[in-house]
N, C-alpha and C positions, 0 to 999 in steps of 0.2 A: 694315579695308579699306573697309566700307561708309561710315565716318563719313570717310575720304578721297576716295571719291567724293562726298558732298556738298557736303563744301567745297571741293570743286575746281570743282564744277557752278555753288555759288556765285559763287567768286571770276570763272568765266568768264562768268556773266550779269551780276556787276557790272562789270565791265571790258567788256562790247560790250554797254553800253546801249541805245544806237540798237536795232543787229539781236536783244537781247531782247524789247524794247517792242513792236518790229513783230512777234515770233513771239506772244509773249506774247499782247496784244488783238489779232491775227489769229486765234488760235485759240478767245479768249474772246466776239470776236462770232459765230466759227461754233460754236462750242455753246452762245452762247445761242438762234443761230437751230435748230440742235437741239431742245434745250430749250422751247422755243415751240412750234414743231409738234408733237414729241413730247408735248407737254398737251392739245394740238389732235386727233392720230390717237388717241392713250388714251381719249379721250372718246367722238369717233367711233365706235370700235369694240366700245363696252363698253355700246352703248346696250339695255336692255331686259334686260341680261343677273343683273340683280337679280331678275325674276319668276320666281318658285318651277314648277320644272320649263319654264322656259322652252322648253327642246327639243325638245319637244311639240308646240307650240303654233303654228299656221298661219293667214295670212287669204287670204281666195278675192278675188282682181281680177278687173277683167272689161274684156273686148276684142270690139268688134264691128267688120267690116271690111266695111259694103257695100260694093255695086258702084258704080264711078264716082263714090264719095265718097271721102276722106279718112279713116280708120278712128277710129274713139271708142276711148280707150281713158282709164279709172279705176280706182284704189282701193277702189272701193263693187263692192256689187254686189245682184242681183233681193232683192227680200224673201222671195220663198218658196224660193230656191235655200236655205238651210240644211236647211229641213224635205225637203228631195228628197231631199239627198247625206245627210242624218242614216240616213235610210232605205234606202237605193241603198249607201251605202257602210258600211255597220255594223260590217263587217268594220274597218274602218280606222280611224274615228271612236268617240271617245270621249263626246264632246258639242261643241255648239256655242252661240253665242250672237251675236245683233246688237247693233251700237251705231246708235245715230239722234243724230246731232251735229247742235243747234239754238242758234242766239244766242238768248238769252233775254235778260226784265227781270226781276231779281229785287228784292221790295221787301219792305224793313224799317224798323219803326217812318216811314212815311211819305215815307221814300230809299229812288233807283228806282238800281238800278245794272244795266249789260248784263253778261250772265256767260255762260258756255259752258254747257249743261246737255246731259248725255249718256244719253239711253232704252235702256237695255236688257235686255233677257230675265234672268227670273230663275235661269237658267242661268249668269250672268255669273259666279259666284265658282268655280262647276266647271271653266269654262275659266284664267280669268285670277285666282290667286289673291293679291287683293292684300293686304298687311296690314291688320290694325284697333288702333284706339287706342285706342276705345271700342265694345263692340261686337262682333262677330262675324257670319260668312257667313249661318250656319245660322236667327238670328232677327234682323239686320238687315236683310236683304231680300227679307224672306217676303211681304210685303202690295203689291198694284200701288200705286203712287204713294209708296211710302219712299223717303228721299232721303240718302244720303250724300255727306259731303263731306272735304276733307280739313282735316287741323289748322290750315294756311293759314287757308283759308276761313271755319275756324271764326273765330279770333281775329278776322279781319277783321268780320264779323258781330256777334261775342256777347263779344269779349275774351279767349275763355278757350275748353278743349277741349271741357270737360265738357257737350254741348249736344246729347245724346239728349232725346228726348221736345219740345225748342223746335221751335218752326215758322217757315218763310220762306212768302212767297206770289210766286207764278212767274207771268207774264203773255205770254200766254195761251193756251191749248188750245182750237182752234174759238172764237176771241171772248171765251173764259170765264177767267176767275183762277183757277188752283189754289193751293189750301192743302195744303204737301207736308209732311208731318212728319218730323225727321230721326232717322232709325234709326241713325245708327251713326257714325261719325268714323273715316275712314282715315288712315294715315302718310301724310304728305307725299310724293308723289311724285316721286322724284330726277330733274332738269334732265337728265340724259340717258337718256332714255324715249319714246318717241314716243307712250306713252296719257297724254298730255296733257287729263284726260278733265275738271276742273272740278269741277259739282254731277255728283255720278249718282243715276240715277234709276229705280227697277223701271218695265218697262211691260208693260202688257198688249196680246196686239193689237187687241185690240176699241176702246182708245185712239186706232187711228188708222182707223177704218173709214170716216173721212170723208173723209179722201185715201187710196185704194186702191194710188196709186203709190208709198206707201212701203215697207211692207209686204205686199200682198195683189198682188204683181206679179213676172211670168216677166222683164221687157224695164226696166221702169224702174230704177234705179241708182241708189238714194239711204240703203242703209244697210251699215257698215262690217263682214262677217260672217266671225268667230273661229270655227275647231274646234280640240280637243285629239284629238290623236293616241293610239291605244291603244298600247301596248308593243311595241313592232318594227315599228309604220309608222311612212313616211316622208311626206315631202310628193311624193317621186315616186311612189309609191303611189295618194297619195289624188287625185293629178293623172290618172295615168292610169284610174283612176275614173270621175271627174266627165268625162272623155272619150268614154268609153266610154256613160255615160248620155245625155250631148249627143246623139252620134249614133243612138242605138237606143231610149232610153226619154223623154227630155223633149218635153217641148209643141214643141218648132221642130223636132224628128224630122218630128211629123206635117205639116208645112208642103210644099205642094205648089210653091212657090211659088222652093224654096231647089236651085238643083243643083250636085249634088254632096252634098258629105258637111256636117252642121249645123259642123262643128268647122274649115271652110275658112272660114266666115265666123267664128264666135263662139270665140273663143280666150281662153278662160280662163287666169290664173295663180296655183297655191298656192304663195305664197312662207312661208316660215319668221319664224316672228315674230324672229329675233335678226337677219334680213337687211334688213325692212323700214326702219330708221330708210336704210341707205347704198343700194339697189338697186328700192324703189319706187319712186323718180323715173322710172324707164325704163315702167312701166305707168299711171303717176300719167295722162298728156296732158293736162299743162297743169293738174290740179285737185290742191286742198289735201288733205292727210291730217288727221290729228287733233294734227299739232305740222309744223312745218318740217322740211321734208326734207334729209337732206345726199344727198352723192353719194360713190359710191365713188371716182370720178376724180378728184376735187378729192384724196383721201387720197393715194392714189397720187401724185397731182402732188408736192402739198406734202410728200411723204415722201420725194423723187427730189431736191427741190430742198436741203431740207435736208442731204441726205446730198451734193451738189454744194459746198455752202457751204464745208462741213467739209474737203472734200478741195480745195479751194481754198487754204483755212486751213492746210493738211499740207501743200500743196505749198510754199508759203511757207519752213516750217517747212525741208524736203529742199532748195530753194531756194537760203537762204539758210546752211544750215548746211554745205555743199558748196562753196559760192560762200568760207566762212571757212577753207575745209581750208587754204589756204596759211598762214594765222595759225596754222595748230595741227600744220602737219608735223611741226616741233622736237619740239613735246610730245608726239608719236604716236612719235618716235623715240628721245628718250631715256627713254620709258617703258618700251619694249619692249627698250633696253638693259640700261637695271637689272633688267629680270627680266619685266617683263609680258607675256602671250601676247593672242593677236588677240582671244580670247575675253572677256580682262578689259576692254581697250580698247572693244572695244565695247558688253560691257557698261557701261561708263562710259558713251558717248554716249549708249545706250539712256536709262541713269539720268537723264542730262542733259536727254530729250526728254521721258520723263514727267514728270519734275519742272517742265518749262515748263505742259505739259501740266493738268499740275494746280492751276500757279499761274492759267492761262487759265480754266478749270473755276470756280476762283472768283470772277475777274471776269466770269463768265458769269453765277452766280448774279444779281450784285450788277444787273447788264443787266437777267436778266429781273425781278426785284421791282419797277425802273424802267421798262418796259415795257411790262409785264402790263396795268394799266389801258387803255392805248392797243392793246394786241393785242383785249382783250377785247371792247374797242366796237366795233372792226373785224369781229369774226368774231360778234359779239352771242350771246355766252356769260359764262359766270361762270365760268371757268377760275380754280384756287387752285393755289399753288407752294408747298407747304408742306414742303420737303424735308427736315428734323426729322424730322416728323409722318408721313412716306412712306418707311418705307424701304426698300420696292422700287424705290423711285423714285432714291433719294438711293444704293441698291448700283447700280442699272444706270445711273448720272450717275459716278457713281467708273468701272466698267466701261468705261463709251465713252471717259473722259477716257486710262484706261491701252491702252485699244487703239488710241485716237488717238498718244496718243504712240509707243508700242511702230512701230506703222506710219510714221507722218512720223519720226522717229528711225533707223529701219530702211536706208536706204539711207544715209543721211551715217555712220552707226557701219561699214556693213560700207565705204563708199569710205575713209574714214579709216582705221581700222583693217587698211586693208593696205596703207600706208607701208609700204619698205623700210628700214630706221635706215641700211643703210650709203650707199644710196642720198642720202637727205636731207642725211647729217651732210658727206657727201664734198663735194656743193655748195654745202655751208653756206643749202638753200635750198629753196623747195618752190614750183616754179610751179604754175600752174591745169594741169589734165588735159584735155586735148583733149574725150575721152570726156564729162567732168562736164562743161563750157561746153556741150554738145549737148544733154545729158539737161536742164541747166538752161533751155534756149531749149526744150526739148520743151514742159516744164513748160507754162513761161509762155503757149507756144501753146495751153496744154490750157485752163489758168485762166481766158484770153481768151474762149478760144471760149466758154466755158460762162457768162459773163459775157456776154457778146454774143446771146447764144442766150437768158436769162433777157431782158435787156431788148428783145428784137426778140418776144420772148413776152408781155411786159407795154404794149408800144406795140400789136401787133395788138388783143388783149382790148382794151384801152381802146378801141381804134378800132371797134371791130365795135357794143361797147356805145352809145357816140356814134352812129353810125350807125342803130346802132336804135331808140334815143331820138329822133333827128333827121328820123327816117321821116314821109311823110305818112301818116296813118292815114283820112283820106280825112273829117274831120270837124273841128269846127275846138272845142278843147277848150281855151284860156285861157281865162280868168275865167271857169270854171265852176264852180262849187260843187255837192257833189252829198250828202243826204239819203239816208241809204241803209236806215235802217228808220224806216216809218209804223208799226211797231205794229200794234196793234188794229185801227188808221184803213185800213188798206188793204183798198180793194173796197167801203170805204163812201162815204158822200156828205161824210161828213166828210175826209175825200183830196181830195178838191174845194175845198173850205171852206177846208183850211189851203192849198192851190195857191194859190188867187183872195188869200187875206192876204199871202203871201210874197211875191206880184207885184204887188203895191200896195207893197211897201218901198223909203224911197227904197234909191237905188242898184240894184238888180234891175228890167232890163228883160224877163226872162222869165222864168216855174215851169213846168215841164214835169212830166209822168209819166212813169215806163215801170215794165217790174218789174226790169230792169236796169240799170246806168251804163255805157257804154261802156268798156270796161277790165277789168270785172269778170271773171273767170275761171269764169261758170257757164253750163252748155247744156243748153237744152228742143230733144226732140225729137219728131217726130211724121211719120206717113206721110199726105203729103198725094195723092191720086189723080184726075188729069184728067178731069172730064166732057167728055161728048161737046156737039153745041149744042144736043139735047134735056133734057140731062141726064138722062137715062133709063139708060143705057149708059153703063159707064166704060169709058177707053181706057188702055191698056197696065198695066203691073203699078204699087203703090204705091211711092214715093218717099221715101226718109227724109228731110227736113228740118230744118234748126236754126230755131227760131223766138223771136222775143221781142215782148214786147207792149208796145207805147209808147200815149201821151197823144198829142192832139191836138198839133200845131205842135211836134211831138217835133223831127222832120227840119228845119226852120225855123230852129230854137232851135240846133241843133249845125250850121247850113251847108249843111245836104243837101237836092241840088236834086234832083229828079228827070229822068232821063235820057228817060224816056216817060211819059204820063198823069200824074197828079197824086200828091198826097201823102192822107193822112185830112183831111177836112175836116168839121166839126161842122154845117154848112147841110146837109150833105145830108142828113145822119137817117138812114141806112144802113150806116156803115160801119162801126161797135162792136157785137159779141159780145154777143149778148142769152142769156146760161144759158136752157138747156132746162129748165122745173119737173120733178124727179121722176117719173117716172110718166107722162107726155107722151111717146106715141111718134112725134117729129116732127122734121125737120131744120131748123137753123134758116139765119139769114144774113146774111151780113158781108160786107166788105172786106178784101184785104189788099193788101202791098205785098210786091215779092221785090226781092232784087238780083239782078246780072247773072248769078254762078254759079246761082243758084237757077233762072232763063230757061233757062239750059245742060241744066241737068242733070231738069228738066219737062220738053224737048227740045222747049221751044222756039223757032225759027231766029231769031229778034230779037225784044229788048222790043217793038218794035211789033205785034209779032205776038202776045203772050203777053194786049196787053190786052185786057179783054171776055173773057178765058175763064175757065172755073167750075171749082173746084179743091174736092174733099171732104174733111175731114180729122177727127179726133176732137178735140176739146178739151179739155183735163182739168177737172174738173168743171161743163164748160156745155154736154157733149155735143156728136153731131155739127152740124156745116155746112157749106155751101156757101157758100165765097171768090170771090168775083169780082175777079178780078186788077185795080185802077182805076189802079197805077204803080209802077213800074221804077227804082231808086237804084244808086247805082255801089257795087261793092265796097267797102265800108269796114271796117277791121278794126276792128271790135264789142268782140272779144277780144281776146287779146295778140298780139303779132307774130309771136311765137314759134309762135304757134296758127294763125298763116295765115287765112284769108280761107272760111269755108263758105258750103253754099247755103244763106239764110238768108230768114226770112217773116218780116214784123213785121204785127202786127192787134192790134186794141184789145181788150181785156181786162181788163173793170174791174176784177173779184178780185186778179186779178196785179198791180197798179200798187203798187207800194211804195216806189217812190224820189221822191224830186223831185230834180230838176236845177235851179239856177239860174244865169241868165246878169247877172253883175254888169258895172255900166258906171262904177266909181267906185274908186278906188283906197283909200278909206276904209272898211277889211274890217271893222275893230273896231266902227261903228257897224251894218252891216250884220248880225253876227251877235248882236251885243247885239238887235237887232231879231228875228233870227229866234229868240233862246232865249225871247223875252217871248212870241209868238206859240204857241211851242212848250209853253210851261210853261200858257200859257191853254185850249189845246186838247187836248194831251196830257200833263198833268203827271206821270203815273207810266211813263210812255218815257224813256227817258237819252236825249239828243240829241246825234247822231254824223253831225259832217258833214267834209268832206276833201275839195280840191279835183283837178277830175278828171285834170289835169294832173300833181300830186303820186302818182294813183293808179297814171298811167304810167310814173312814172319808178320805183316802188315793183316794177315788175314786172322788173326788172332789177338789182335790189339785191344778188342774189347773185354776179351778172357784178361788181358793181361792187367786190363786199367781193374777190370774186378778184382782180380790179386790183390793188387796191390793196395788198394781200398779195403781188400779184407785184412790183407798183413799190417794196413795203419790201426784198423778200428780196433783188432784183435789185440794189437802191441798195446792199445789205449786199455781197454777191456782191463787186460792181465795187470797194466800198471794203478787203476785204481783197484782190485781184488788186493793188489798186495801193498799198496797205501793198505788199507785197512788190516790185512792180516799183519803188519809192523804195528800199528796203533795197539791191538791186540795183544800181540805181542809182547808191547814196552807194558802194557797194563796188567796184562799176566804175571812179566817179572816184577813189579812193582806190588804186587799182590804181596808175590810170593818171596820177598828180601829176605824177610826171617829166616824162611826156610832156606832159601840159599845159602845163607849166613852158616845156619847149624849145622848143615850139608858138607860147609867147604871145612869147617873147624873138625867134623869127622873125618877128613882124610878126602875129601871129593875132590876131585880135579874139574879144569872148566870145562874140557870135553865133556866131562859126565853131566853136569849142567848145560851146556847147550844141548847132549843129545837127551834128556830129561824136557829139554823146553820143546826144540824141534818135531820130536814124537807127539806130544801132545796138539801140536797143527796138522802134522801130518797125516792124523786116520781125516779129517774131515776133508782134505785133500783127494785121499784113496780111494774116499766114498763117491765124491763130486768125478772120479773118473771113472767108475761102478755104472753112473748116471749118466755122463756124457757121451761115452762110447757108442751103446744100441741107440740113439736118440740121434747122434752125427754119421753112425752109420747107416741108419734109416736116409737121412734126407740128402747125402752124400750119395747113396746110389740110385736115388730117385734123380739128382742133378748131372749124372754120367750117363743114364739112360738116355738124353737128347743128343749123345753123340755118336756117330755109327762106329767111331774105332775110338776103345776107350782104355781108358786101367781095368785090371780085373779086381774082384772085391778084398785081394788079398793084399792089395796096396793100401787100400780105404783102412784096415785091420795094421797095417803097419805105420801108420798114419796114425792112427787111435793110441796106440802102444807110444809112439816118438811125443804128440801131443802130449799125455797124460805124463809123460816122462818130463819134458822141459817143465811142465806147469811144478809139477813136485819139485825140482831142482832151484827152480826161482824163486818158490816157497820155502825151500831149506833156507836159502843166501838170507832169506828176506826174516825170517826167523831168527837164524845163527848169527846174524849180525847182530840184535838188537840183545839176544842170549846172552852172546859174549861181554857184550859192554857190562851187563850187570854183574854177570859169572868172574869178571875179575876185579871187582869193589872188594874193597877190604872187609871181611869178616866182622869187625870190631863195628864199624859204622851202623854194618845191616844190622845187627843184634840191637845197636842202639835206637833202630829206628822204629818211629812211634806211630 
């Protein structure tokens, strides 16, 4: 019996070639769109999930919400909050450990390369235990300054693992080169992990005593801080904790200054280290982790969409194989005459759907092995389809292919399968079923809509990203080129020296300083506090501010005019940051400049009002001063767009200057940078030289928008191309219905236009309807996914979006119709009539 179902299954896919083909690669492009994301979520969700006792293991975020600001919120968090909760929470905590993530220059034998170098506590292997390859916890990172790295690393350095006891030199600590000796060599850290950590490195804190804000600080946020959990805590636990401490036992408890409770402002989060790679973005605002973050919603999408494709592909499948029962009454009837029951019949059609089924499965394979590379650069992963080699992979690809079938098989088995035999055999004939032509126009509507709805979801995202690409940023940022480590040279007079060479190059009409590029995704902050016009008395409470420190003709060089008083000007001799010496208890005095939010939120009634007033604030390491406000700039987005617009101080800061900007007037880049590596290799030969133009750095800030695009423009292109496989299948089986009538049509005077627009119309209401449906359904969750963005499209794009969507869908459907129309609409009359 079994071997007479196959080759009955057979003989009926060779005999309806056409509607095989179309079930066939309609089901094999939706699973290999399966298949792809499902490489895609697997990875997702498995990240970290290698670290021994991972379960464990938690990192503390940090959230601060003034007043009348926009709340800071990061992944890092205080230097001394570990040693507090170590103490405060003992009960809960196991141990902890800080990372301190710095771009370094690493140099060997005479080559300077920039690499990641990761500081932290030699606590580090109690929390996060990673493996060794040479080596071990317990005496490779006993001593401050050992250095491990991983196998990677090694080869790339030394050729080979074995490279205990060699040494690299790291540039630099406070000005100075260290000589790190490497203790130990770890495994390779698998691409789905978010401790992306590079060189590591033991430290001490007395390492960093010369910036206090990294370590030795309640408010600054600059190091990445791990606990392990003891045996039956949680991170809700050690959350409610560290709450409990905020408001009753930490330094901001005693602050007279805060009302209400410390934890209405400072909102801490202990997230679980297996959740951070998908659900730190939401505490991230705006800043980098120690690898790219995903998002859990992107999973979700892409997991939603997939599973749309699929049932797309099935519906095809129920479709077309419903739309064939009248080919197969006879055979549904004298089967069940010579003996067969509903139950074997349908098991046959069953048989027949898996077996497409699985033939699809394998053109799936063959898809995604052709694919894969192009998936992968899109989603910038190293995704491997090794289905051999996997086979949990390769049982749950069998799995979904027999449940895909079993399911699209499912309705055409049980419709067929209750043929009457005396029924069919008495008219010698089996028309279409009222019933089935509804259920199949349901279909089509569903197909549509969900087709319609992917690409009115893939034109919004593009559009919003356009949009925000397209934004004024309020600065004028072509032909900039921007330097983004000096090295050593920053805060020296040598910063100077290579500025004044860069700006003598042809092509470069300006070098600028600042210690950031405009684009960059970093924030200093400080509480700046209004003097009175004695300055004796300060007026009202202090004010948080964002600040950054530029070079002379900073604003000049990027556009920026000023709105009231001037900009930094070097004649006047007053307006750069002179460091306090040590031991000097004296305030000192500068310049600065705010923008508009910054005037607001001082509470001052107009930039003109703001100039000539004295503003006191701490500096980090040049102590305090007195700002005299000399001018007023518009809002520019500094940061990214997505980060909106702060109240922002810019004042000169020799220390800090570390970038150069330049403004190129020549379209001959290649002589230009050959100019700037000579200069570069003459002043600083042991710095790698990393420059990227500040325009490419904007558009880099939206790259994750873009790679969803365009995942949504593949999956939607995919979507729409099985919808209309099936509405062709349809199609050719509608004209093939209907010969006769074509026939007696064209013999009455009918032209083929009147028959294709006769076949056309009749696809077309289930089309009109599926845009009916898809519209309020992609406009719902279309402005649900524009609400995370502070400058966005307004709803009347989304609605024009809906309108173009629902319009291409109907036009691909004409083509996809009026081809298969035509072909029958110009048969010779004599034949159709003849046909039986």
């Amino acid at each position: 019996m079994f071997r007479n179902y196959l080759l009955t299954a057979w003989r009926h896919i060779m005999k309806n070639r056409l509607f095989s083909a179309i079930n066939v690669f309609g089901l094999a492009i939706g699973m290999m769109s399966c298949i792809l994301i499902l490489l895609f979520v697997r990875d997702e969700l498995t990240y970290d999930q290698w670290v021994p006792e991972a379960d464990k293991v938690v990192r503390i975020h940090s959230a601060f919400y003034p007043q009348e600001r926009p709340p800071f919120l990061t992944v890092r968090s205080a230097g001394r909050i570990m040693g507090a909760l170590k103490a405060y929470a003992s009960a809960e905590v196991a141990e902890g450990v800080r990372l301190v993530n710095n771009t370094t220059t690493i140099i060997k034998d005479n080559n300077a390369f920039t690499e990641q170098v990761t500081f932290a506590d030699g606590t580090f292997f109690d929390v996060l235990d990673l493996p060794f390859v040479h080596g071990d916890a317990s005496s490779s990172f006993s001593r401050p300054l050992d250095m491990l790295l991983t196998e990677e690393l090694a080869i790339k350095y030394f050729g080979r693992t074995d490279v205990v006891g060699e040494t690299l030199t790291a540039c630099c600590l406070r000005g100075q080169p260290m000589t790190l000796p490497i203790a130990g060599v770890l495994k390779d850290i698998p691409g789905n992990s978010h401790l992306q950590l590079g060189f590591l490195v033991r430290m001490e804190p007395s390492m960093f005593d010369f910036a206090p804000n990294i370590l030795n600080t309640w408010t600054s946020v600059n190091v990445y801080t791990y606990f392990k959990l003891k045996d039956g805590a949680t991170a809700a636990d050690l959350q409610a904790r560290y709450d409990t401490w905020l408001d009753n036992e930490s330094p901001f408890s005693e602050r007279t200054d805060m009302p209400g409770k410390v934890t209405d402002f400072v909102k801490p989060n202990v997230m679980p280290l297996l959740d951070l790679h998908l659900h730190a973005r939401r505490d991230a605002g705006n800043m980098g982790d120690l690898s790219p973050m995903g998002d859990i919603n992107m999973v979700y999408t892409f997991s939603g969409v997939a599973l749309l494709i699929l049932l797309i592909a099935s519906i095809n499948f129920m479709n077309l194989s419903t739309a064939k029962a009248s080919k197969r009454a006879r055979e549904v009837a004298l089967r069940k005459v010579m003996g067969a029951t509903r139950r074997q019949v349908a098991l046959q059609f069953l048989g027949e759907a898996v077996a497409i089924a699985t033939l699809g499965l394998l053109f799936a394979f063959v898809g995604v092995e052709l694919a894969l590379p192009l998936y992968n650069d899109a989603i910038d992963k190293n995704l491997v389809f090794d289905v051999l080699q996997d086979l949990p992979l390769l049982l749950s690809l069998a799995g979904v292919a027999i449940v895909v079938g079993l399911l699209s098989g499912s309705y055409p088995a049980a419709f067929l399968s209750r043929f009457l035999p005396a029924r069919i055999l008495k008219a010698n004939k089996s028309s279409d079923v009222g019933g089935a032509s509804t259920f199949r126009s349901a279909l089509v509507v569903f197909q549509f809509a969900i087709s319609i709805g992917l690409v009115m979801c893939t034109a919004v995202i593009y559009g919003q990203t356009t949009y925000a690409k397209s934004m004024d940023v309020g600065y004028v940022h072509s032909g900039k080129l921007a330097i983004t480590n000096l090295g050593n040279a920053a805060g020296t007079p040598q910063a100077e020296t290579i500025r004044q060479a860069l700006e003598q190059l042809p092509g470069v009409s300006k070098a600028v300083l600042s210690s950031e590029v405009p684009s960059q995704d970093n924030e200093n902050n400080t509480g700046f506090t209004v003097l009175d016009n004695t300055g004796a008395d300060m007026q009202g409470d202090q004010v948080v501010v964002n600040y950054h420190s530029v070079g002379y003709d900073f604003f000049e060089a990027f556009g920026i005019s000023p709105i009231a008083g001037r900009t930094f000007d070097e004649a006047f001799g007053t307006d750069a940051i002179n460091p306090i010496p040590d031991g000097e208890d004296r305030i000192g005095t500068a310049s600065v400049v705010l923008n508009e939010a910054a005037v607001r939120s001082l509470g001052f009634a107009s930039p003109a009002q703001a100039l000539g007033k004295t503003l006191r604030a701490e500096v980090f390491q040049s102590g305090r001063h007195d700002f005299t406000i000399v001018g007023v700039v518009p809002d520019i987005y500094f940061r990214s767009l997505k980060f909106g617009v702060r109240s922002t101080a810019y004042w000169i800061n020799p220390p800090a200057l570390d970038s150069i900007t330049l403004t190129l007037n020549t379209d001959n880049i290649q002589s230009v940078t050959t100019g700037i590596a000579g200069i570069w290799r003459d002043h600083l030969p042991m710095t790698p030289l990393g420059h990227q133009f500040v325009s490419d750095m904007l558009a880099a800030q939206y790259a994750s928008e873009e790679a969803q695009a365009k995942l949504f423009a593949a999956f939607s292109g995919l979507a729409i191309i099985v919808a209309c496989l099936g509405l062709y299948g349809l199609a050719a089986f509608s004209a093939e219905q209907r010969t006769k009538e074509i026939g007696i049509r064209k013999v009455l005077g009918a032209r083929v236009v009147d028959i294709v627009k006769l076949l056309v119309w009749q696809f077309s209401r289930p089309v009109l309807i599926a845009n009916v449906i898809a519209w309020p359904v992609g406009w719902y969750v279309m402005s649900g996914w524009l609400e995370s963005f502070q400058y966005r499209l307004d709803s009347t794009f989304v609605i024009a979006m809906a309108l173009a969507a629902g319009t291409v869908a109907l036009l691909i459907a004409w083509l996809t119709v009026a081809g298969r129309a035509a072909h029958v609409a110009q048969a010779n009359p004599i034949q159709a009539l003849r046909y039986e």
